[in-house]
C-alpha positions as CSV (number, residue, x, y, z in Angstrom):
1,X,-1.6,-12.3,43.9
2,X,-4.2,-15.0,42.9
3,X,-2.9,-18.5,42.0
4,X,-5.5,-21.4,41.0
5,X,-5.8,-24.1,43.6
6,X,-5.2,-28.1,42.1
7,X,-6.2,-31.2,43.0
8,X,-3.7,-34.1,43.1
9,X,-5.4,-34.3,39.3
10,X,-3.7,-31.5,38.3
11,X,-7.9,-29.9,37.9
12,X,-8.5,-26.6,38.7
13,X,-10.6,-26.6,42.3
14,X,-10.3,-22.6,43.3
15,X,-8.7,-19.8,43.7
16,X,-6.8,-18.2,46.5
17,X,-4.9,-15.4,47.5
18,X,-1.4,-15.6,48.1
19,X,-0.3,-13.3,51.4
20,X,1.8,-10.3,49.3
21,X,4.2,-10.0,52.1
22,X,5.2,-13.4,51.3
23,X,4.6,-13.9,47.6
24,X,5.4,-9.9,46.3
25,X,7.7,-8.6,48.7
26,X,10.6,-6.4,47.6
27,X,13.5,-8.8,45.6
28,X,17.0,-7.9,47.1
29,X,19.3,-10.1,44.7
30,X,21.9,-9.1,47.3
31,X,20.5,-10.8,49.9
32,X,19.6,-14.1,48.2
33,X,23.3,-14.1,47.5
34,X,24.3,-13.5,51.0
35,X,22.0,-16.1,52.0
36,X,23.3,-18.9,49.5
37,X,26.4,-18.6,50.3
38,X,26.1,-18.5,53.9
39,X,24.1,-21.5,53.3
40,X,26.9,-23.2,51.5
41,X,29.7,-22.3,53.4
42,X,27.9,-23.7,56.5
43,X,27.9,-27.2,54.9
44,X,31.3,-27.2,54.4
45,X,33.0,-29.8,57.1
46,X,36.5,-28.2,57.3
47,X,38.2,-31.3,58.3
48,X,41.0,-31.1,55.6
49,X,44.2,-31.5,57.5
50,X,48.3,-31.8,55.9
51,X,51.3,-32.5,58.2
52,X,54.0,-29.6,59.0
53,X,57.3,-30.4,59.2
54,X,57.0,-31.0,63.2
55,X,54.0,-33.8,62.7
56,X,55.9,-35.9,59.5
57,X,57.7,-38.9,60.8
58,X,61.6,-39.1,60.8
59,X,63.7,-36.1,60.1
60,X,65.4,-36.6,63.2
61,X,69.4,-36.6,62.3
62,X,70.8,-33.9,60.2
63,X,71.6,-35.3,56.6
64,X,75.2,-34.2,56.1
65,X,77.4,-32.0,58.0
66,X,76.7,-28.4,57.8
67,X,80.2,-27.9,55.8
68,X,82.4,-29.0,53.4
69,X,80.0,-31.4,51.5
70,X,79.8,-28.5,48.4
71,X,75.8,-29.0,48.8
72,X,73.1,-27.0,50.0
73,X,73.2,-27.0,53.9
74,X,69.9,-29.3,55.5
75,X,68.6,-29.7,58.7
76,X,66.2,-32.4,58.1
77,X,65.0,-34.7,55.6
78,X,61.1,-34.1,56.5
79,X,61.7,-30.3,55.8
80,X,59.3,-28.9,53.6
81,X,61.7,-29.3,50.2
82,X,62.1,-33.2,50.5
83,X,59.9,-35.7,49.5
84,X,58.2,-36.5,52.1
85,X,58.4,-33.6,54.3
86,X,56.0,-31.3,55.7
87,X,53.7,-28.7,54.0
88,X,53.6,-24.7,54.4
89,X,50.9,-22.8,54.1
90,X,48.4,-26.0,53.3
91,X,44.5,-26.3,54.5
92,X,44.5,-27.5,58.6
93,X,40.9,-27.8,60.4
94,X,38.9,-24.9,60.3
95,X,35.4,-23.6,60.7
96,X,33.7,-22.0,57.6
97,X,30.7,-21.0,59.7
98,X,29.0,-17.5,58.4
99,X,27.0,-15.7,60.2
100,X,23.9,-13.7,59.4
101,X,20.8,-11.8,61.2
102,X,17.7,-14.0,61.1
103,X,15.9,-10.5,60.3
104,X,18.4,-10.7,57.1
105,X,17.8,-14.6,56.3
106,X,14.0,-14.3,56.0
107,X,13.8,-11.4,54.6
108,X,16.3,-13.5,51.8
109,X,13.7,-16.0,51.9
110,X,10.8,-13.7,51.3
111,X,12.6,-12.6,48.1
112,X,13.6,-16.0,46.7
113,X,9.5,-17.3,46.9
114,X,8.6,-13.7,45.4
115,X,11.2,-14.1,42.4
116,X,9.2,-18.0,42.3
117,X,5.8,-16.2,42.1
118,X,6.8,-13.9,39.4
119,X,7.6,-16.7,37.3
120,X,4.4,-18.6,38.1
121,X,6.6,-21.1,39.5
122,X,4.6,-21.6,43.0
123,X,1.6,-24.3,42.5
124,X,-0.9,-24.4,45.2
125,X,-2.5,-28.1,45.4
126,X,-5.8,-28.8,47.6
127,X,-4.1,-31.3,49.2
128,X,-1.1,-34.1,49.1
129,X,-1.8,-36.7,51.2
130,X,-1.8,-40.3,50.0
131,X,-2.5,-43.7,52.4
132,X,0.9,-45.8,51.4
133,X,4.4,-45.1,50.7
134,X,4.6,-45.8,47.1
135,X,6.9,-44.0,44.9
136,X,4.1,-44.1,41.9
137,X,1.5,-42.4,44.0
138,X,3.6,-39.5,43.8
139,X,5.6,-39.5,40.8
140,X,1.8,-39.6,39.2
141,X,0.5,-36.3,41.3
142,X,3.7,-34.5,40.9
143,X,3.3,-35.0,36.7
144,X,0.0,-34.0,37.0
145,X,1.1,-30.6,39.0
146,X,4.0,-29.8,37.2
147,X,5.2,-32.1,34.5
148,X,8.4,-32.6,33.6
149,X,9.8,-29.6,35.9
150,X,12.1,-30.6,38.8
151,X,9.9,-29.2,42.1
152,X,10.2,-28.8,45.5
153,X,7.3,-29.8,48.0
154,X,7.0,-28.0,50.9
155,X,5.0,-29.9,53.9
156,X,3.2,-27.8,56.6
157,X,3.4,-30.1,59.5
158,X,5.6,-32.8,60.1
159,X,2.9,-35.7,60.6
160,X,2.3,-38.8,59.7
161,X,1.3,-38.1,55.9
162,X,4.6,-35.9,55.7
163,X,6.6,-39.3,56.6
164,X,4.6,-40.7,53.5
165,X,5.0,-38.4,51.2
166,X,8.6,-38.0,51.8
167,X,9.8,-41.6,52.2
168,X,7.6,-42.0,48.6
169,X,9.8,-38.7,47.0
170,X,12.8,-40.2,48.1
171,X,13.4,-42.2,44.9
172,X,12.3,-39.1,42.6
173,X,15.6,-37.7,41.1
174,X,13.5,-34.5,40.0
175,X,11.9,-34.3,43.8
176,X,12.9,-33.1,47.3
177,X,10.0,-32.8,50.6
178,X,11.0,-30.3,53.0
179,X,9.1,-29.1,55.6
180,X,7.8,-24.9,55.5
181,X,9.9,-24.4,58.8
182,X,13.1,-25.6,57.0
183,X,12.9,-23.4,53.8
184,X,16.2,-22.6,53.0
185,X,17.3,-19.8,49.7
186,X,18.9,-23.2,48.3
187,X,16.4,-25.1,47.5
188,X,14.1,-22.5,46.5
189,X,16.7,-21.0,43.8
190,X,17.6,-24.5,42.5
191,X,14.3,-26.4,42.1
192,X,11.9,-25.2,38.9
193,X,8.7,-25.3,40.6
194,X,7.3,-25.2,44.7
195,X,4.3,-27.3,45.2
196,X,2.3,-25.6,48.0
197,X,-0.4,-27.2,49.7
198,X,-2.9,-24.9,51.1
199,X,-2.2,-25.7,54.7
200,X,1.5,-24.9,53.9
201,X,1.0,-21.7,53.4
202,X,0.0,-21.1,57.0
203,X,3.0,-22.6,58.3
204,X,5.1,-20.3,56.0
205,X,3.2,-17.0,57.5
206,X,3.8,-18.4,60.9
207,X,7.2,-19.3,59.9
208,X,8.7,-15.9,57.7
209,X,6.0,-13.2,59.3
């Protein structure tokens, strides 16, 4: 697949060849699901905790006496039925933690960039390097790359102009640097565009085979 190559302009420079292992590999929706939500699962912290009936304080003397009272016999006051009791059967630490082959999760990743080149939603720039960290710098070569369009910027080396170009993107709403070894199905899927500089795209066959 041949995409045209852009300056920080948004000007036509070249041409160049996108690797079709990559870029037009086989799209397995399946997978890309798999992978999302392993992905989000994964974040998930798990630290939700309640209190049974054996960690509320109190509860220690029986109520009333077991007869003769014409009310329900109780045990405790911190029993699940009182206010202020324990809980049954409510969320206590856990892990969320999914697992999948890495054969699987870049072969996932393989299909979310080809669904991006199908849609002509991979731009390949010359370059993206700027000499200060100033939000405008790249606010104005992002507009001139993709307009409008919320985009994803993937970074082939973390280096000193990666530190610049991210620290400027932090204040961009529509933006989000990554580098190529941390793809993940996420961003991919929930960004419009994925500027590429040419060096990236290295890094990504070095990264996904």
């Amino acid at each position: 697949m041949k995409v045209d190559v852009l300056d920080m302009k948004g000007k036509k420079v070249r041409e160049i060849e996108l690797p079709a292992n990559l870029f037009e590999a086989p799209v397995n929706m399946d997978l890309m699901h798999q992978a999302y939500t392993r992905q989000m699962a994964n974040a998930r912290l798990g630290t939700h905790d309640t209190k049974t009936r054996g960690e509320v304080r109190g509860g220690g003397r029986k109520p009333w006496k077991q007869k003769g009272t014409g009310r329900a016999r109780q045990g405790s006051r911190r029993a699940a039925q009182w206010v202020g009791g324990g809980r049954i059967h409510t969320p206590h630490p856990r892990s969320y933690e999914l697992r999948m082959p890495k054969k699987m999760r870049l072969a996932a990743l393989r299909s979310a960039l080809s669904v991006k080149a199908s849609e002509a939603s991979i731009v390949v720039v010359e370059e993206l390097n700027i000499e200060e960290p100033k939000t405008k710098l790249v606010a104005e070569a992002l507009g001139n790359l993709v307009g409008t369009s919320t985009v994803l910027v993937l970074m082939p080396t973390k280096d000193q102009n990666y530190d610049l170009v991210m620290r400027s993107a932090n204040n961009i709403d529509s933006a989000k640097v990554l580098l190529a070894s941390y793809l993940n199905v996420r961003d991919i899927l929930n960004f419009d565009k994925v500027v590429l500089p040419v060096k990236t795209i290295d890094a990504l066959v070095a990264h996904l085979g």
